[in-house]
N, C-alpha and C positions, 0 to 999 in steps of 0.2 A: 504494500500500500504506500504508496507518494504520500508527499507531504500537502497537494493538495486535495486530495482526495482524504487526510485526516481531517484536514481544514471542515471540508466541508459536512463530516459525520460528527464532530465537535457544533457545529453551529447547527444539525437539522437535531443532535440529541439536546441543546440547551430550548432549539424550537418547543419542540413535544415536551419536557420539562417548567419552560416558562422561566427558565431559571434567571437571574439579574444581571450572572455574572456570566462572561464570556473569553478565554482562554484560549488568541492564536499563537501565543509567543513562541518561539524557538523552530517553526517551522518553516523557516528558510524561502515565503513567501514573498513573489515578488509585483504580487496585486491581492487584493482581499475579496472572497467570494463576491457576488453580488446580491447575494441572500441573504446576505450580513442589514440590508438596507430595510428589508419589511419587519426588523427586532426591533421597533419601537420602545418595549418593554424592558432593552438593557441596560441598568445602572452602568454597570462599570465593564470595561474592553481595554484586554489587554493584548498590544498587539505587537510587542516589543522584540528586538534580538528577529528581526525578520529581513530582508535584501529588497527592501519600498523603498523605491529612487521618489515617488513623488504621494502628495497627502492624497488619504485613501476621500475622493465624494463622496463615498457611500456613508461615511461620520455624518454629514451633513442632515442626514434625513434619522439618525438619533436624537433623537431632542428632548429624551428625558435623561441621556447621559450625566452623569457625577462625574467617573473616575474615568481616562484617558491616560494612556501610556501606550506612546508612539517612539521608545527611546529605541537606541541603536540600532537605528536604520540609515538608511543613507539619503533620506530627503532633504532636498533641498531649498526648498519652499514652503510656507505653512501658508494655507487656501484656505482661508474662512470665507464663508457665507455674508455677505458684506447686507447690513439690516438684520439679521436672522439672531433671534436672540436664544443662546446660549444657555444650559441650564449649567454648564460644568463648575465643580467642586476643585478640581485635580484635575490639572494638565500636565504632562511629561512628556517632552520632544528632547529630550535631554541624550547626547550622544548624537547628534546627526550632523549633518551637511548645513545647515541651514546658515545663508549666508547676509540673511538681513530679517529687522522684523517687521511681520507685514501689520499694515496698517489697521487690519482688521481687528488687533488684540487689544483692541479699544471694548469689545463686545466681551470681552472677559475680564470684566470688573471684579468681579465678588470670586474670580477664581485664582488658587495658588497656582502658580506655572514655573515648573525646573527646566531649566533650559541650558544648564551648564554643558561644557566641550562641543561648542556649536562656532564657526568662523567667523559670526557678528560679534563675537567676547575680543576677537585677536588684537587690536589693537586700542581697546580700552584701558583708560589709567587703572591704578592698582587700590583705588579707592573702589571699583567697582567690583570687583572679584566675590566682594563676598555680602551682595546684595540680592533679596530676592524680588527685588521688584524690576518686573522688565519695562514697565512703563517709565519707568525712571531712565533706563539705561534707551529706551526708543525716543525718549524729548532729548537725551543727550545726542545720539549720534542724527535727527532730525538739524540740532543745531550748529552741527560739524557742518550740514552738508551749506548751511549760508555762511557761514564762515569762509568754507573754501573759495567761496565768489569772491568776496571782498579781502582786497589785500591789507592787512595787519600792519598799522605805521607804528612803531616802535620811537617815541619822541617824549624829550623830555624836557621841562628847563630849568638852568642852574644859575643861580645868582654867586658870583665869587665876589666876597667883601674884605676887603683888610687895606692896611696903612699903604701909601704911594711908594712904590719903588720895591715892594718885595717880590714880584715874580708872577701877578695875577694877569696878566697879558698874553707871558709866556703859557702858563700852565693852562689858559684858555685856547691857544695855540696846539695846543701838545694833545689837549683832549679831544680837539676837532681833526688831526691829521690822523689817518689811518694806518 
């Protein structure tokens, strides 16, 4: 038996079950059944340690979901439903590709989200490392990117005062020559 064809006797036993919780992890999956989409009734989906280059749509038609774990996979974009409101508790994208965050994680208010070893951390200062708020770290790199337009003048001014004849001419000299 494949790993997709576990896939999908794992989602048609939780079917007949009704059960909350839903268990594809570790099955080397590199799209998620499409019968994943009529489980209206799943709490929590775990779909982690799977080979998902991109976010499964079929999440989107969950919308009593709490608990989400989408980590070490190799996605490289998170696709939210742009208007579509959100019930999640627990989101974990944590371990993927993901190279920027998308705009849409404005709809996940009320939810925790781990998102650690992702390519959008790489070049953030070291005050952020160890914050969990991603809306903090998405107003931060939002504000990188008007920065980059405008160039940064770097200017200051100095007043040098002291008695006639000790050298303040020169040393205003000295600090203007490059």
């Amino acid at each position: 038996m494949n790993n997709g064809e576990i896939a999908k006797l794992r989602i048609a036993e939780t079917k007949q079950s009704r059960l909350p919780y839903l268990d594809l992890s570790y099955l080397g999956l590199k799209e998620i059944p499409a019968e994943i989409s009529e489980m209206n009734y799943i709490l929590d989906l775990n779909i982690s340690h799977n080979n998902l280059t991109k976010f499964p749509s079929e999440i989107s038609k969950l919308y009593n979901l709490l608990h989400l774990n989408i980590s070490f996979n190799d996605i490289t974009d998170i696709e939210l439903e742009e208007g579509k409101f959100y019930s999640l508790k627990e989101f974990d994208f944590s371990n993927n590709l993901v190279s920027n965050i998308p705009s849409e994680i404005k709809y996940l208010q009320e939810t925790k989200i781990l998102f650690e070893n992702n390519p959008f951390l790489n070049d953030l200062p070291p005050e952020f490392y160890h914050t969990d708020d991603i809306n903090y770290i998405a107003f931060y790199i939002e504000s990188l990117k008007g920065r980059k337009i405008n160039k940064r003048l770097f200017e200051t001014k100095l007043l040098i005062v002291g008695k006639g004849d000790v050298g303040k001419t020169t040393l205003m000299k000295v600090l203007q020559s490059p």
